[in-house]
C-alpha positions as CSV (number, residue, x, y, z in Angstrom):
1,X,0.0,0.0,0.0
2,X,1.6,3.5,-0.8
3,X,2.2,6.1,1.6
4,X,1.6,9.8,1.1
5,X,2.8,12.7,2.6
6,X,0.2,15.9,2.0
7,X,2.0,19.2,1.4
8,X,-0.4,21.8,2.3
9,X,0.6,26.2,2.2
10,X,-2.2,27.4,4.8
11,X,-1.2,31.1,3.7
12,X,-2.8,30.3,-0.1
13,X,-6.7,29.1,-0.2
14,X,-6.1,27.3,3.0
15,X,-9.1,26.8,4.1
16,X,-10.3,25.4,0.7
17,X,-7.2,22.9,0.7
18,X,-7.7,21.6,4.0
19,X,-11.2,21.0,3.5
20,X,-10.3,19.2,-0.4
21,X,-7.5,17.2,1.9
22,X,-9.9,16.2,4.6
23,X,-12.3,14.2,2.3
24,X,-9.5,12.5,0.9
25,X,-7.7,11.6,3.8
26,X,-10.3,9.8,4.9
27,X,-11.2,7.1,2.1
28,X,-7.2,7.0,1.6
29,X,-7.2,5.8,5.1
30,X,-9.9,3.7,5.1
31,X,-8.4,2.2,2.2
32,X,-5.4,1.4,4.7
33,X,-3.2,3.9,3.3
34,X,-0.7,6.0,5.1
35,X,-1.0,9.3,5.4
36,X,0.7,12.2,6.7
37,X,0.2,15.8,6.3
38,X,2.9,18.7,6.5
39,X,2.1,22.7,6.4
40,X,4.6,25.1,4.9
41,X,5.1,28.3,5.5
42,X,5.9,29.3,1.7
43,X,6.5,27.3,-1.6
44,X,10.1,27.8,-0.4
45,X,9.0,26.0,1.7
46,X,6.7,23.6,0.6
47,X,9.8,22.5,-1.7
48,X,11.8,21.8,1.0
49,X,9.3,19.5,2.8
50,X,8.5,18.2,-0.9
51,X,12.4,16.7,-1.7
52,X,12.7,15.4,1.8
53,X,9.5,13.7,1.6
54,X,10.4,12.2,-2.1
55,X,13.8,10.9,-0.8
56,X,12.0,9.3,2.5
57,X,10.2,6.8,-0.5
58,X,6.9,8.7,0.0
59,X,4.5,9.6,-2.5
60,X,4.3,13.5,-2.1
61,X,0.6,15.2,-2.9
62,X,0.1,18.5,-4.0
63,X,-2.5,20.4,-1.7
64,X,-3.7,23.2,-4.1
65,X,-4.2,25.0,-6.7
66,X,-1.2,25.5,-9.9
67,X,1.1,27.6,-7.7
68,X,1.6,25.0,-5.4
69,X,1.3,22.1,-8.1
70,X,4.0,23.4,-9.9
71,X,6.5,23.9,-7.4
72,X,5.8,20.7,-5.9
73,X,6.3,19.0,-9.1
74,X,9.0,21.3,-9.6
75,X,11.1,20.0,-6.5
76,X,10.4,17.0,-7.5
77,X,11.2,17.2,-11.3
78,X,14.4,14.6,-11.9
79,X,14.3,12.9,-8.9
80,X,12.2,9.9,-9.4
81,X,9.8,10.6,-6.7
82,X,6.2,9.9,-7.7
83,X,4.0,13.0,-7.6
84,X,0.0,13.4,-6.6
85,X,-2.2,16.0,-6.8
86,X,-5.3,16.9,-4.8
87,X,-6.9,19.9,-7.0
88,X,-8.2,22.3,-4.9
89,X,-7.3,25.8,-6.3
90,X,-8.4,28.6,-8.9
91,X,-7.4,27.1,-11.8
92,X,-6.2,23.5,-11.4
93,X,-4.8,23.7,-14.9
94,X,-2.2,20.6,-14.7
95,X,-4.4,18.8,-13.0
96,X,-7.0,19.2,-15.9
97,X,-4.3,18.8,-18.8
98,X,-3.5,15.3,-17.1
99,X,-7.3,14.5,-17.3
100,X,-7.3,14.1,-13.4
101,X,-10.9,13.9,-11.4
102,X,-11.4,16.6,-8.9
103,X,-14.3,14.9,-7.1
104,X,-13.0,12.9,-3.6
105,X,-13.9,9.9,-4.5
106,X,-11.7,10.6,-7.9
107,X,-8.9,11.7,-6.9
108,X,-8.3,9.1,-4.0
109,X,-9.0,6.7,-6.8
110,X,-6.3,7.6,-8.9
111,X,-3.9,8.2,-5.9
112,X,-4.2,4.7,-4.7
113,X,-4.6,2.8,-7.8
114,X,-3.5,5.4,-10.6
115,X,-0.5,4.2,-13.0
116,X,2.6,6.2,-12.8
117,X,3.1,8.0,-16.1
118,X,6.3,10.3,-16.8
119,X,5.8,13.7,-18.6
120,X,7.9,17.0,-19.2
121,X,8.8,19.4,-17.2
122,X,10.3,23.5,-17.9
123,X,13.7,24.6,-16.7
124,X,13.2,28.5,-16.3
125,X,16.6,30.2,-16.1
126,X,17.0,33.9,-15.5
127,X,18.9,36.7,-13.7
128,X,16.3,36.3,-10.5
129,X,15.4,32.6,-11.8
130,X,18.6,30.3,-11.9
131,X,17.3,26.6,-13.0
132,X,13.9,26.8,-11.5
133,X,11.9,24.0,-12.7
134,X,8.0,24.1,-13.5
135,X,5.2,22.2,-14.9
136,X,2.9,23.9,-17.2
137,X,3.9,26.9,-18.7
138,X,6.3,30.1,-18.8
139,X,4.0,33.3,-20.2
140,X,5.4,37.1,-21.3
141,X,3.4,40.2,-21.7
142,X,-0.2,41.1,-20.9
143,X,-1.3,37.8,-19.7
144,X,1.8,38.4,-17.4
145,X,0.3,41.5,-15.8
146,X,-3.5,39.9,-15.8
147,X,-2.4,37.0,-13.8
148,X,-0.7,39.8,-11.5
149,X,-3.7,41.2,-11.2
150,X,-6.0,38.1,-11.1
151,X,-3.7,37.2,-8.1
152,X,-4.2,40.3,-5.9
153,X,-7.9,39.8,-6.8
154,X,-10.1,39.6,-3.2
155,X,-13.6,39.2,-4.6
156,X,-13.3,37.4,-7.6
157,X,-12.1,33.2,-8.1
158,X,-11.8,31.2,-11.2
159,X,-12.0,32.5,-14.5
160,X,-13.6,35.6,-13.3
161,X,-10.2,36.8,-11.8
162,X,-8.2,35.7,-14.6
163,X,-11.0,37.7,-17.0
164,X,-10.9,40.9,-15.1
165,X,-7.1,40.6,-14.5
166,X,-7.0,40.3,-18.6
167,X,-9.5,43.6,-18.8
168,X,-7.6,45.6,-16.6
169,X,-4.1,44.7,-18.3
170,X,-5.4,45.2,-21.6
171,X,-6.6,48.3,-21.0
172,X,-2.9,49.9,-20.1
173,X,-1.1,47.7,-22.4
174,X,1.6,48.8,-25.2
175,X,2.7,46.7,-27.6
176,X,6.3,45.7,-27.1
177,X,8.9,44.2,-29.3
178,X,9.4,40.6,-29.1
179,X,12.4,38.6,-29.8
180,X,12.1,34.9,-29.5
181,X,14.6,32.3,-30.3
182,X,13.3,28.8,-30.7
183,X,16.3,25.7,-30.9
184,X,18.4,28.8,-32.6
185,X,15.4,29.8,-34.6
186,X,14.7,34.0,-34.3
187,X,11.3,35.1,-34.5
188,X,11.3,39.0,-34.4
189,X,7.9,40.6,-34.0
190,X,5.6,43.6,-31.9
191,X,2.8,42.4,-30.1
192,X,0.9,41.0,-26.5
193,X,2.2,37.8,-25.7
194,X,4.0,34.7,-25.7
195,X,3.6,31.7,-23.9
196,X,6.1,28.6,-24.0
197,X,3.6,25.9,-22.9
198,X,4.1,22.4,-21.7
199,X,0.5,22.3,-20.9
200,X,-2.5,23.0,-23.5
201,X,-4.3,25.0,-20.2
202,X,-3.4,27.5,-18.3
203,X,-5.1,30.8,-16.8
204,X,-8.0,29.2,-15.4
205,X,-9.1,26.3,-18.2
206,X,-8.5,28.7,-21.3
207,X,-6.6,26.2,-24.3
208,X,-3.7,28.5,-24.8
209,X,-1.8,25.6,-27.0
210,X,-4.7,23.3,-27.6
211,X,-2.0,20.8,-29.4
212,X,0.5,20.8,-26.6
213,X,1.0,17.6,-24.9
214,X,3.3,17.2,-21.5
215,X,5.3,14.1,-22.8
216,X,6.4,14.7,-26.4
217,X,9.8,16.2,-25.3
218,X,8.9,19.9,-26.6
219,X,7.0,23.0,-25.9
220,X,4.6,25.1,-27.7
221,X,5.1,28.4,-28.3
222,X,2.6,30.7,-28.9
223,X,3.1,34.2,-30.1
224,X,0.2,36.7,-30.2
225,X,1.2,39.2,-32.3
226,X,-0.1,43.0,-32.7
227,X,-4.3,43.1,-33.0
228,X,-6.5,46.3,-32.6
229,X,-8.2,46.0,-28.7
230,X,-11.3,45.3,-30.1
231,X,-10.0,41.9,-32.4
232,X,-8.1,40.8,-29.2
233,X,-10.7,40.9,-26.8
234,X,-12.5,38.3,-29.3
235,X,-9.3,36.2,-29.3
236,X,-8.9,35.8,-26.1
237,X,-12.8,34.6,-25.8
238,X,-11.4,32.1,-28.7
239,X,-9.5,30.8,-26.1
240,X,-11.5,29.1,-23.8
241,X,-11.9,26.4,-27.1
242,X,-8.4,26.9,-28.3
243,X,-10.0,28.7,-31.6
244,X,-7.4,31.8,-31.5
245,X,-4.5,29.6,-33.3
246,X,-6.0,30.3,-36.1
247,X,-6.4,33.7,-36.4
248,X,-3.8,35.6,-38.5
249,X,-2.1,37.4,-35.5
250,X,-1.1,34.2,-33.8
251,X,1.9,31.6,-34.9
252,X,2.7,28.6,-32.9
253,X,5.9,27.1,-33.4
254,X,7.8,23.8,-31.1
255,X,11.2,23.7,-30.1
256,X,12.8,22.5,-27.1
257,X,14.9,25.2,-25.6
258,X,13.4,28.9,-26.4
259,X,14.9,32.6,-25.4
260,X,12.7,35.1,-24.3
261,X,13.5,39.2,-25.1
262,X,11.6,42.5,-25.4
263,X,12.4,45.7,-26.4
264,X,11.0,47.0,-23.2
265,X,10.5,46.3,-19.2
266,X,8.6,43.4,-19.7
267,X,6.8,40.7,-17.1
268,X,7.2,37.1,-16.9
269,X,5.2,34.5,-15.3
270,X,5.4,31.0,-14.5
271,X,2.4,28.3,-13.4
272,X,0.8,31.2,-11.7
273,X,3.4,32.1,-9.4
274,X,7.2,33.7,-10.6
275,X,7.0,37.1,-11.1
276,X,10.3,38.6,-12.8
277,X,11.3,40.6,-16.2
278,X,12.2,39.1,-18.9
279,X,14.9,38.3,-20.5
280,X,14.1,34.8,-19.2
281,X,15.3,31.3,-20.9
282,X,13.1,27.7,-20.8
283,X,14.3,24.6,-21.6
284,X,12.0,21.2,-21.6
285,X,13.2,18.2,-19.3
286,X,11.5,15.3,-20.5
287,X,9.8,12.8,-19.0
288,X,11.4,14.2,-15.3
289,X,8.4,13.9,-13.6
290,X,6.5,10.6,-12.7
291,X,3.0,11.7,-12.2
292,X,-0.3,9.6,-10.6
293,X,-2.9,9.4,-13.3
């Protein structure tokens, strides 16, 4: 029988997690599983308690939402520990690229009977960033700044956050100049965004690389180029279905190792949580993470 150990950050949704834990605790246990639960003070944190956890033998859960997710699976990226996720945050966005239940029953299904299965992970390397490792995606530009936003939001949750995060950065935005190398490739061009994606979700269930898988040993990148307001608030409705890559303004291209630069002071974000400036570099690791599904 496997044993977990719970990572939970009571400073981020607590209260939500605890109670997502609770229910799951309990048919783990009455399944005779081992349980134990640790609290962490920060993702710094959580890390820590993650890798130490993962070197006991123990199957380390994620308590949370992507933030936590991500630098959970981070930690444990290349380390042969096997991963778990209980979903219990604003977006969840791994979680639903893997295909994972978010129902108790569901997810203490998978966690005692799922099928480890290895998938990618992103090596984020920067001046504040040195070989920080995350799951789902590394974003620049507007959707940058909305997540910002979305994050400091007190009344809103979900896709309503990210949505009025978006409004609100749109509204002040400035097209910048992008320069993106992909595997020694340049793409030059002046626009919103670019997202190197390992995941086809992010932002709340919006399919910003609809093709992406996480065990194909590549990332999509998706480059939103330069569109009057009124077009791109239409796109980025397009992306709740993923519709948007086919709009003129927006390329997506693969590669495996891709450089991110701007003309300007630009943002950069990463599974909901890094905030820095770009220039910022991401690399895939594949098949680092084993993974409960």
């Amino acid at each position: 029988m496997r044993q977990f150990t719970a990572v939970v950050n009571p400073t981020a949704g607590g209260a939500t997690s605890a109670a997502a834990l609770h229910q799951v605790a309990r048919l783990l246990r009455e399944a005779g599983a081992e349980l134990e639960t640790e609290y962490s003070r920060s993702l710094a944190h959580a890390r820590e308690l993650a890798r130490h956890a993962g070197e006991r033998g123990r199957v380390v859960l994620a308590v949370g939402g992507d933030g936590i997710t991500g630098s959970i699976g981070g930690a444990l990226s290349g380390t042969g520990a096997l991963f778990g996720m209980v979903p219990a945050g604003r977006g969840n966005d791994f979680a639903r690229a893997l295909g994972l239940p978010d129902d108790p029953d569901g997810v203490a299904g998978v966690l005692l009977h799922g099928t480890p299965r290895a998938v990618d992970t992103i090596e984020v390397t920067s001046s504040v960033h040195a070989g920080t490792v995350v799951l789902g995606s590394v974003y620049a530009g507007v959707d940058a700044l909305a997540n910002l936003h979305a994050n400091r939001s007190r009344m809103l949750r979900g896709s309503a956050s990210y949505y009025a995060g978006a409004l609100r950065a749109i509204s002040t935005w400035r097209p910048v100049r992008y320069r993106i190398t992909v595997d020694g490739r340049d793409h030059a061009y002046s626009g919103y965004t670019v997202v190197a994606a390992n995941s086809s979700y992010y932002g709340s269930a919006r399919r910003i690389a609809p093709e992406a898988r996480l065990d194909d040993g590549l990332l999509d990148v998706v480059m939103i180029r330069d569109a009057p307001r009124r077009l791109f608030f239409t796109l980025m409705k397009e992306l709740d279905t993923g519709a948007h890559v086919h709009r003129p303004q927006v390329q997506v291209v693969r590669g495996r190792e891709i450089r991110i630069e701007a003309d300007s002071d630009v943002p950069y974000g990463a599974d909901g949580e890094i905030e820095a400036a770009l220039p910022v570099t991401v690399r895939v690791l594949p098949g680092a993470l084993r993974v409960l599904c």
